[in-house]
TORROLUM-803089 format. One line per 10 residues: number of its first residue (from 1); their letters; for each residue x, y, z of C-alpha. Coordinates in steps of 0.02 Angstrom, whole numbers, plus 50000, padded with zeros to 5 digits. Each point is the difference from the previous one (the first is absolute). Last residue first. Layout:
NUM = a = X:Y:Z ~ ... $
END
This chain:
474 = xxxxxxxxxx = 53928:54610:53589 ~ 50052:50146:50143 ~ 49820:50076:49984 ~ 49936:49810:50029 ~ 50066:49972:50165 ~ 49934:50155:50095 ~ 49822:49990:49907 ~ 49989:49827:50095 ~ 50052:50068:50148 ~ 49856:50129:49987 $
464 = xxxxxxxxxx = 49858:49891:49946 ~ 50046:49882:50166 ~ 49990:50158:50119 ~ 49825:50048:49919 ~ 49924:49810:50044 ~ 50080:50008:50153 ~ 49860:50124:50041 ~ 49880:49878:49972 ~ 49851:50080:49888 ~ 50078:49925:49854 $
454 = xxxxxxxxxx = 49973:49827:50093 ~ 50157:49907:50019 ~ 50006:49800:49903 ~ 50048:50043:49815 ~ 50095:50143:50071 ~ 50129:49909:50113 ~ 50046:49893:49817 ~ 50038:50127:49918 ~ 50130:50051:50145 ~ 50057:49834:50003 $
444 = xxxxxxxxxx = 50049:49990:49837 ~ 50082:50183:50004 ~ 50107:49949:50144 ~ 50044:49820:49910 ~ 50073:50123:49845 ~ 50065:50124:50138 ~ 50120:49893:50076 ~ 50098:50125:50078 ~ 49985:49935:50198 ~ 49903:50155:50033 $
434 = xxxxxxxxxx = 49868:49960:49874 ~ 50007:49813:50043 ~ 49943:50037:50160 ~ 49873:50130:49953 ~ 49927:49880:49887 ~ 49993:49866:50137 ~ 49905:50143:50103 ~ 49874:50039:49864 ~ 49974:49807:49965 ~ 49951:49961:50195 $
424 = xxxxxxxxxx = 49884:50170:50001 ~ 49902:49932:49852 ~ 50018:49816:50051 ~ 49905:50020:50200 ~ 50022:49818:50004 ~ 50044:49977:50198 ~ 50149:49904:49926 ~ 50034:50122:49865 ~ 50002:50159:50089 ~ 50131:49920:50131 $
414 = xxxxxxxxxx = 50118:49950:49861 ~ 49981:50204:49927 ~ 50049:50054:50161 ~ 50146:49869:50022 ~ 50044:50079:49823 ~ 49972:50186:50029 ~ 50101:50004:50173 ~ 50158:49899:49876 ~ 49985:50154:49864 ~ 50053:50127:50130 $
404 = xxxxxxxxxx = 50002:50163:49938 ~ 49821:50076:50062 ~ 50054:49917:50189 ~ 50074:50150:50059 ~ 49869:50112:49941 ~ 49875:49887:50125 ~ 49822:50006:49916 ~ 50000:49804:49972 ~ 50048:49958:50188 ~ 49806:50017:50055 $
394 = xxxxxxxxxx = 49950:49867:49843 ~ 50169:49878:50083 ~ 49917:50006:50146 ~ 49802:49960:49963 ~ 50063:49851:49876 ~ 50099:49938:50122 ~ 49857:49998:50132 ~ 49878:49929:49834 ~ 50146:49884:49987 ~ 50003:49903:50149 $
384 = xxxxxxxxxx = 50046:49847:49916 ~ 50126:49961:50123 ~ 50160:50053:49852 ~ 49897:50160:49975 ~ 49991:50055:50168 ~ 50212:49982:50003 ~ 49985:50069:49844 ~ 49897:50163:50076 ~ 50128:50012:50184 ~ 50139:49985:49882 $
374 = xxxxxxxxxx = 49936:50161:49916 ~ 49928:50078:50182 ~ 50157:49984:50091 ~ 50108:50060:49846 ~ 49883:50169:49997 ~ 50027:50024:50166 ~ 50180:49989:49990 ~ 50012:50133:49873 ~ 49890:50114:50079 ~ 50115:49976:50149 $
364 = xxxxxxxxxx = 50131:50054:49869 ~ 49926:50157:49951 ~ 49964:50057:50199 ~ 49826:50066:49985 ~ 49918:49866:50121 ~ 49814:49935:50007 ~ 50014:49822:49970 ~ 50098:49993:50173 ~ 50085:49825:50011 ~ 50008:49860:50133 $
354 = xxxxxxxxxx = 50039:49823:49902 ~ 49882:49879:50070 ~ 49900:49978:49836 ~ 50151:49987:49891 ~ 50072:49867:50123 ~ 49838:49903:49999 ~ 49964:50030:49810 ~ 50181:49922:49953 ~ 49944:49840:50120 ~ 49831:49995:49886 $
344 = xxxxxxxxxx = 50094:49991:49844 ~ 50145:49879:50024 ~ 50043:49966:49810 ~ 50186:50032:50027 ~ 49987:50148:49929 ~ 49874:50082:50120 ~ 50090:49915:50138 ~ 50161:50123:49950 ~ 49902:50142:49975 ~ 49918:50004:50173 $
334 = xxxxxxxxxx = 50183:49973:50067 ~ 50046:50179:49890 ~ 49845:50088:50051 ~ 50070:49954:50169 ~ 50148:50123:49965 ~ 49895:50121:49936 ~ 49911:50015:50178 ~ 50149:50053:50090 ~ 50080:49917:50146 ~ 50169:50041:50000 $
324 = xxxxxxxxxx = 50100:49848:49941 ~ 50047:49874:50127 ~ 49849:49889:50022 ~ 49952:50025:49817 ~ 50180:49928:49933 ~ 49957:49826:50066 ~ 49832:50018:49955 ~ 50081:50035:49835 ~ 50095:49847:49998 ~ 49878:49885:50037 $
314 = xxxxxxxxxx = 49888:50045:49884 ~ 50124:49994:49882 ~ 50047:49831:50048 ~ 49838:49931:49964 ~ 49980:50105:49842 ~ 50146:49926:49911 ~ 49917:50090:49852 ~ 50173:50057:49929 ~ 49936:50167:49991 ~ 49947:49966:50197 $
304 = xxxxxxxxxx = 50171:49947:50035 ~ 50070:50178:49916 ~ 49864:50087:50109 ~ 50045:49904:50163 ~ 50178:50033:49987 ~ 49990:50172:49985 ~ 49880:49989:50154 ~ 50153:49913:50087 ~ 50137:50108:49924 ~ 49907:50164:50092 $
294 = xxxxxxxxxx = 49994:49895:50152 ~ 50167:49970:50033 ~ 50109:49855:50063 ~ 50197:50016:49928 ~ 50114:49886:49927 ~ 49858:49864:49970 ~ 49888:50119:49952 ~ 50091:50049:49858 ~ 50026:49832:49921 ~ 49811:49951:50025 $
284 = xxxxxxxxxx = 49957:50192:49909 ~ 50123:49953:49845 ~ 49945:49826:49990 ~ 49823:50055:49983 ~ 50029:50155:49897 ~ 50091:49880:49851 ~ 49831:49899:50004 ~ 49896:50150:49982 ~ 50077:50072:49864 ~ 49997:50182:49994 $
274 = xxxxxxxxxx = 49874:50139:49964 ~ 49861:49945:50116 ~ 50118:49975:50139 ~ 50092:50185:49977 ~ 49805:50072:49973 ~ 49968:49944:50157 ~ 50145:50050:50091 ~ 49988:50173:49936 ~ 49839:50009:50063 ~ 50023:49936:50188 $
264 = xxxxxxxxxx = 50147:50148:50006 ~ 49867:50131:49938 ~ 49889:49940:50140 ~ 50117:49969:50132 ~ 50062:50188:49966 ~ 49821:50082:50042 ~ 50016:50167:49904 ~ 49880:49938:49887 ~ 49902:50056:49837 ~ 50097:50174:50035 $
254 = xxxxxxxxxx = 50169:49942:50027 ~ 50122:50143:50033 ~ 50154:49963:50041 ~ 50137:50108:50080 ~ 50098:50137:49870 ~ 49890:50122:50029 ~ 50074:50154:49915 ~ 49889:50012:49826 ~ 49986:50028:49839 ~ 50134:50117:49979 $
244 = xxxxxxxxxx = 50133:49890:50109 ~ 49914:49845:49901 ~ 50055:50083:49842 ~ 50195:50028:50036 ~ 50003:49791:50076 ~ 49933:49983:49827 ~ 50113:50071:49879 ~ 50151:49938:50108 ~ 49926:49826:49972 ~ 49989:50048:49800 $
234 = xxxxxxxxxx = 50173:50056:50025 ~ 50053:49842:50073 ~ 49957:49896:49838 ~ 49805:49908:50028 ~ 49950:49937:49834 ~ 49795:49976:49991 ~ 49995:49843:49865 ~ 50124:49882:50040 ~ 49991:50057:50179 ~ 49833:49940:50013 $
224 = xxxxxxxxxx = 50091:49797:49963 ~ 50048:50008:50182 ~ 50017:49811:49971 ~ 50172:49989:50089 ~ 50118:49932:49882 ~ 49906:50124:49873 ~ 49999:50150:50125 ~ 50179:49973:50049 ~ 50090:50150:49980 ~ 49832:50097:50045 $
214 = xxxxxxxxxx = 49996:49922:50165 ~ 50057:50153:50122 ~ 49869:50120:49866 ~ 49877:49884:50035 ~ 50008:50030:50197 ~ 50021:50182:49970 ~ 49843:50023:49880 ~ 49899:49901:50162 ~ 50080:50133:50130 ~ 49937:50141:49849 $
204 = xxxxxxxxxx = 49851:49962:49967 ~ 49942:49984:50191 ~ 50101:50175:50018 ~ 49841:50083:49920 ~ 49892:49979:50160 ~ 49822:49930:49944 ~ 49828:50127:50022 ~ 49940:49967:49811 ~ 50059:50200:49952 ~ 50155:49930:50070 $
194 = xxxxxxxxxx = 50022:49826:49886 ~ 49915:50074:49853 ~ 50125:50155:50019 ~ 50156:49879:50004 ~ 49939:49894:49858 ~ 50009:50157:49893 ~ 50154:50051:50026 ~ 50091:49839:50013 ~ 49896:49947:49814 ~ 50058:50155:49952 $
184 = xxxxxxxxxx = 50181:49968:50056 ~ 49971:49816:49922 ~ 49947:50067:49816 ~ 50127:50110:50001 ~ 50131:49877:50036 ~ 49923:49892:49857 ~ 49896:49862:50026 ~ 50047:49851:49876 ~ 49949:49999:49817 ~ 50088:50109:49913 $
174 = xxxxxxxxxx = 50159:49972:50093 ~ 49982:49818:49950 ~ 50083:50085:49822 ~ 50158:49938:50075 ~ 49942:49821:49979 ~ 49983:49993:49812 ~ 50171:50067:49986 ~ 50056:49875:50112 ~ 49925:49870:49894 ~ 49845:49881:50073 $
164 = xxxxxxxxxx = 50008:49813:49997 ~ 49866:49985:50159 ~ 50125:49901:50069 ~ 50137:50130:49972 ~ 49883:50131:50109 ~ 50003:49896:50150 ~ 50184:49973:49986 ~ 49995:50212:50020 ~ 49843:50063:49982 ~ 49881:50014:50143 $
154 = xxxxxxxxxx = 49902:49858:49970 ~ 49825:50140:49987 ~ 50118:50124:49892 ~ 50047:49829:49903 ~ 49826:49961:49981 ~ 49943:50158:49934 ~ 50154:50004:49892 ~ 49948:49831:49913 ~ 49814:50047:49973 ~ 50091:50160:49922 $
144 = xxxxxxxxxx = 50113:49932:49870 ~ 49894:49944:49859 ~ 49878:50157:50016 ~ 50140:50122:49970 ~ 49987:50143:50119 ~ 49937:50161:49996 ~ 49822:49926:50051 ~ 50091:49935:50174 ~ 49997:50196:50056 ~ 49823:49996:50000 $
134 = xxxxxxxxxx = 50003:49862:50114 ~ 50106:50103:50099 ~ 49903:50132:50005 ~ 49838:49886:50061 ~ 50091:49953:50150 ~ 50035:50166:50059 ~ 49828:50056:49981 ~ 50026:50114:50148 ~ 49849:49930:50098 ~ 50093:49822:49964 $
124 = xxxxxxxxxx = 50165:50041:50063 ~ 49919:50096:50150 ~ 49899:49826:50029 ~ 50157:49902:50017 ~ 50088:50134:50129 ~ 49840:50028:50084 ~ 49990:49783:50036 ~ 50189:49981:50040 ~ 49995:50160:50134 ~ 49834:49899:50041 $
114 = xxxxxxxxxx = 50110:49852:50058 ~ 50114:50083:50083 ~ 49861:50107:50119 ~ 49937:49817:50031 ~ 50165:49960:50085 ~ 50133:49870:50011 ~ 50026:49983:49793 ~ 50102:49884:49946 ~ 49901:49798:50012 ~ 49854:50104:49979 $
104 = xxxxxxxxxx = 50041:50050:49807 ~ 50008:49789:49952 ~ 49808:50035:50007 ~ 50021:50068:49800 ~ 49926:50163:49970 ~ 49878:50043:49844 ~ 49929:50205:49984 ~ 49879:50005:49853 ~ 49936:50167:49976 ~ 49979:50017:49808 $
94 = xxxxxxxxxx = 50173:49973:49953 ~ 50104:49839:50081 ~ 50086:50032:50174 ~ 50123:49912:50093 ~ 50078:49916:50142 ~ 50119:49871:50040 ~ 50098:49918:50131 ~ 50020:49818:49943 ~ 49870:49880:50119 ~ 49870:49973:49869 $
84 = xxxxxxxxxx = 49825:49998:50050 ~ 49923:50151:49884 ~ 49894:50130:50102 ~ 49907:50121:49911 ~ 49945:50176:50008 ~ 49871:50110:49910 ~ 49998:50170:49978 ~ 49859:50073:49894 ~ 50075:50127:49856 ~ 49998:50158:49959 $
74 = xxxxxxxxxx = 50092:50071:50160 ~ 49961:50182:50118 ~ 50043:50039:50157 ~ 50114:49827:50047 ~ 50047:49974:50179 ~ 49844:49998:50070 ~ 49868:49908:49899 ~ 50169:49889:49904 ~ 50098:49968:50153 ~ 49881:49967:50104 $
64 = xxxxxxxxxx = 49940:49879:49868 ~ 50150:49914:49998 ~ 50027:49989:50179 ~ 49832:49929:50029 ~ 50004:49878:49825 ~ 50159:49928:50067 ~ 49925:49968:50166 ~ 49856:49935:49925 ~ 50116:49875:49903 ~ 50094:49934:50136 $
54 = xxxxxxxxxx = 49847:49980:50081 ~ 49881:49913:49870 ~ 50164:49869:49995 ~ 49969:49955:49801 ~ 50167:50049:49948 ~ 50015:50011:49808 ~ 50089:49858:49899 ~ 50083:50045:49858 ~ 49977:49929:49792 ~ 49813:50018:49958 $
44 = xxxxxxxxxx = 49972:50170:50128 ~ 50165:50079:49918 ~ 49926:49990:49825 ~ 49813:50077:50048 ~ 50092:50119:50101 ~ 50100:50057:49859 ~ 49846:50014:49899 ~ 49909:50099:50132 ~ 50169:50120:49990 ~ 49998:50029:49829 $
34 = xxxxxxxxxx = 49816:50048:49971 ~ 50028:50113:50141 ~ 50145:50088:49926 ~ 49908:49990:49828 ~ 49859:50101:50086 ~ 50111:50110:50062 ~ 50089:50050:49834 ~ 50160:49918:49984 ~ 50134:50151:49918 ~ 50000:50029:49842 $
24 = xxxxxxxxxx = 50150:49923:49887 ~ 49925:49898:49866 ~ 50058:49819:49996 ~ 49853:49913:49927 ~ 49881:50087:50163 ~ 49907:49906:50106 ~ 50061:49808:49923 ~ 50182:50068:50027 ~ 49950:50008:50191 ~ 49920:49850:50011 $
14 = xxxxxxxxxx = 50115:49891:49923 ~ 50146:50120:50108 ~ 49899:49924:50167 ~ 50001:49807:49962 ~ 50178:50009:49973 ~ 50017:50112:50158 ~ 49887:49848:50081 ~ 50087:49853:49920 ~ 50187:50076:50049 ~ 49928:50021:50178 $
4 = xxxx = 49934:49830:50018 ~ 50141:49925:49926 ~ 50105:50073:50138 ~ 49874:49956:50136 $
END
């Protein structure tokens, strides 16, 4: 991840001195946005994004609670991403584009924590923070800069020497990194998104405490968002002061769920997905040899099931099933499992027999539904039921929490093809690699969705607008 970062704040000041030849104005928006697609486009070739339609929706539903509630007024579209890398790490690129690593559930124990993170990242980007400091990198020697941005991202110190930077070099950093101005407004800020969105202030300020107990050891301990959002005591004291004025509640307040099984099922997901499988495995057997219990069971199952030991998996989690409560998501999870494993029609039986309401307004259970019916449509697809697939996935189209997932557009766009319905199949693929930031192969197959839609087909006007939305930025 280390050459990652140094590549993409490389990749970033070309941009930037390509805008403006070292002049000093600040980023316009459009330059903001034009930055931040670009930075996606570089991130999306070198990371890994989750794929898990249910980690991501429930990214997307905090996020845009966050944004329609929280926020009165912003100039750009939010969007938020999930990169698989288990360091604890968030942050936000201008134009709206909010990136968190999954290593974040491993620390936080509450959704309210998680969307302190979230309002804290996109109050940095409503106040242009990050743009300032890219302005800030224009007073600076063009030679030393790619080195600085990589030493702020190393953390200096030994890190720094291997980049061959000079101290003096490294003290102008302080140009670059958030200033303690920048983070009280960023406090300030975040803290009326997160109230105006419904969400207890003190969630920012339990998870600000937990970082602030590592912040010695953020490198040892791959807290690497310390490197970039300090945390000395008196920004702590600064917060604990605003929570009191935003509000007294100090208990949770979930708002997607208040069900604790459910958050607690998440983090453990995203914890498997993040690390390496084979490492979980032995760590899970180990544990459950000192101590039977069913949460380290269905742990086990996942990080078996990454492994594709899909036998034992199974096993495992019907193992874990008989002792857990008995929710539906956690059968979504066995249904998953013999989806994988290439057992289609014994994933529909459990996903048929699961008992769920499609009618309810709790956020989450929308959630749920919404992962019953996308495994339900590849399971469909995988028994060459695909006009039933086709049907499902064309009802989940219109879902706001779906409009960021690239992955939903893909399997759509696979399903299109096989039943050889080519305009709709090309349009979806586009939208795929639209999201993904490949907007070359995005453009490609947008051209190539109009060649086959009618101009009477109302896709037909959705497809002329994405294409006009990649070429203004060319």
């Amino acid at each position: 991840m280390r050459k990652l970062y140094f590549k993409i704040f490389s990749y970033l000041l070309v941009v930037l001195f390509s805008f403006h030849q070292l002049s000093y104005a600040l980023l316009t928006l459009p330059e903001e946005e034009k930055i931040g697609k670009q930075v996606l486009q570089e991130l999306s070739s070198k990371v890994e994004f989750i794929q898990d339609v249910e980690l991501v929706a429930y990214i997307n539903s905090i996020g845009k609670l966050l944004t329609e509630k929280g926020v009165d007024f912003s100039p750009f579209k939010f969007r938020f991403y999930l990169i698989k890398d288990d360091t604890f790490n968030a942050f936000s690129v201008p134009g709206g584009y909010i990136f968190l690593n999954s290593g974040i559930f491993e620390s936080i124990e509450s959704e309210e924590e998680l969307a302190g993170i979230m309002a804290h990242e996109i109050a940095h980007n409503l106040c242009r923070h990050v743009a300032k400091r890219l302005e800030s990198i224009k007073r600076m020697q063009v030679a030393i800069t790619a080195a600085t941005l990589a030493a702020i991202l190393l953390g200096g110190g030994k890190a720094a020497e291997a980049v061959g930077i000079t101290s003096s070099a490294f003290a102008e950093t302080k140009l670059l990194a958030y200033s303690r101005a920048d983070e009280e407004e960023a406090d300030r800020t975040g803290f009326q998104i997160l109230t105006k969105a419904g969400y207890s202030p003190w969630g920012m300020v339990r998870i600000m405490e937990k970082l602030s107990k590592k912040s010695k050891f953020a490198v040892e301990l791959n807290y690497k968002y310390l490197l970039t959002h300090p945390l000395p005591q008196e920004r702590l004291t600064y917060l604990i002061s605003l929570a009191r004025k935003y509000g007294s509640n100090k208990g949770s307040s979930s708002i997607i769920s208040s069900d604790p099984y459910y958050f607690k099922r998440l983090t453990i997901k995203a914890t498997v997905i993040s690390k390496d499988p084979a490492d979980l495995v032995l760590k899970y057997k180990e544990e459950l040899k000192i101590k039977d219990d069913s949460w380290t069971k269905y742990s086990l199952a996942l990080a078996l099931s990454q492994q594709r030991f899909f036998k034992e998996a199974i096993s495992e989690m019907k193992k874990a099933l008989k002792e857990l409560p008995p929710k539906p998501y956690f059968l979504l999870d066995l249904a998953e499992i013999y989806l994988n494993s290439g057992d289609y029609q014994r994933a529909l039986t459990v996903i048929e027999g699961i008992k769920f309401s499609e009618g309810s307004k709790k956020l989450f259970e929308k959630i749920v539904y919404l992962k019953i019916q996308y495994l339900k449509a590849k399971a469909l697809a995988e028994t060459s039921r695909l006009f039933q697939a086709y049907e499902i996935f064309n009802s989940l189209k219109g879902n706001n929490i779906l409009e960021n997932d690239p992955y939903f557009y893909f399997y759509f766009g696979r399903i299109c093809s096989r039943i050889n319905k080519d305009g709709e199949a090309h349009f979806y693929f586009g939208k795929y690699y639209e999201l993904k930031g490949d907007y070359k192969t995005a453009y490609f197959h947008y051209k190539k969705a109009l060649s086959f839609l009618s101009k009477e087909d109302k896709m037909y006007n959705e497809v002329e607008k994405s294409i006009k939305y990649l070429k203004k930025d060319k």
